[in-house]
C-alpha positions in Angstrom: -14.5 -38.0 -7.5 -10.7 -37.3 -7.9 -9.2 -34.3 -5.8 -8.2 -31.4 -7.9 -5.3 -29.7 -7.8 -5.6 -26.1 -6.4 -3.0 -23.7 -7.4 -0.9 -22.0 -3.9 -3.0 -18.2 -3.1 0.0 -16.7 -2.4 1.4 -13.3 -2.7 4.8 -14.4 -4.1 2.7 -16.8 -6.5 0.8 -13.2 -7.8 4.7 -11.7 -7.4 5.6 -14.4 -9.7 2.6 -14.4 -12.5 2.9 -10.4 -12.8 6.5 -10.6 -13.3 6.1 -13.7 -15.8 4.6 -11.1 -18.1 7.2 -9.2 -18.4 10.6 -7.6 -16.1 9.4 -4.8 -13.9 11.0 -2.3 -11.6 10.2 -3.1 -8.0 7.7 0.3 -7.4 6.1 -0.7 -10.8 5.3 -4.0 -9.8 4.0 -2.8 -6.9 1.9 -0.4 -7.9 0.5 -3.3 -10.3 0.0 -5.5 -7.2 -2.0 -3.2 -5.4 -4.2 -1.3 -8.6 -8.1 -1.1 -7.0 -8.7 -3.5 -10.6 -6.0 -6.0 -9.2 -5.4 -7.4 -5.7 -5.2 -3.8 -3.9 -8.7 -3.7 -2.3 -8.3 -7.6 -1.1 -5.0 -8.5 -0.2 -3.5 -5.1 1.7 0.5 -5.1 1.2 2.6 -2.7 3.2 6.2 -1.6 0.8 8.2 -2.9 3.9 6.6 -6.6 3.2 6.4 -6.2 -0.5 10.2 -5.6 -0.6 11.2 -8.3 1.6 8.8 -10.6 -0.4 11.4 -9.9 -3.4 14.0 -9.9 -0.8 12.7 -14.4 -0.2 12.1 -14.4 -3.8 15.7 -13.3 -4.8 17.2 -15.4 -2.1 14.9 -18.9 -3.0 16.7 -18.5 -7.2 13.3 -17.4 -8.5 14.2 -13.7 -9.3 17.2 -12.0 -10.8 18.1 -8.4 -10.2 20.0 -6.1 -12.8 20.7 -2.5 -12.7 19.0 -0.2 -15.5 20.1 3.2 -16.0 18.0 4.6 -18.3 18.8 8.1 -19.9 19.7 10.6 -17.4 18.0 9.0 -14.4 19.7 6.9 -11.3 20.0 3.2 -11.4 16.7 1.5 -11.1 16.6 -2.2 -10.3 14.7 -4.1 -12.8 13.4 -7.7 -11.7 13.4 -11.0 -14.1 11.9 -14.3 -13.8 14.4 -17.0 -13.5 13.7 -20.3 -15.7 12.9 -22.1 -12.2 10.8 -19.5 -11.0 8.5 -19.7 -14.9 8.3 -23.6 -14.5 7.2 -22.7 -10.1 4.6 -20.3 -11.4 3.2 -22.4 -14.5 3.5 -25.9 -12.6 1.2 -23.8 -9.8 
């Protein structure tokens, strides 16, 4: 029997497959993380460690950060994949 390859459970890998959807705002992706239908009632994430999770993320080339400002409100940082972190998060 051949070993089979298990995918990383990590909570930058679940960063990185909710943001491979689509760019989110930092508190949206949050809120996404932690959703009672999502990862929220099994894998407790303070905001202090969920922002420097993007903080490693940023700093590693797999996330981009640009400023939004949409009509009338502040800037709002809105996070994108980078092409390296896509092929990190579909390789596994």
């Amino acid at each position: 029997m051949s070993p089979r390859y298990a995918p990383p459970l990590t909570i930058e890998h679940a960063l990185l497959g909710l943001l491979d959807e689509q760019p989110l705002h930092g508190y949206d992706l949050y809120q996404r993380l932690l959703a009672p239908d999502a990862l929220g009632t099994v894998w407790p994430l303070k905001q202090s460690q969920f922002y420097a999770l993007l903080s490693k993320l940023e700093q590693a080339g797999y996330l981009t950060i640009t400023q939004e400002q949409p009509g009338g409100y502040p800037p709002r940082k809105m996070l994108h994949l980078t092409t390296q972190a896509r092929r990190r998060f579909r390789r596994g």
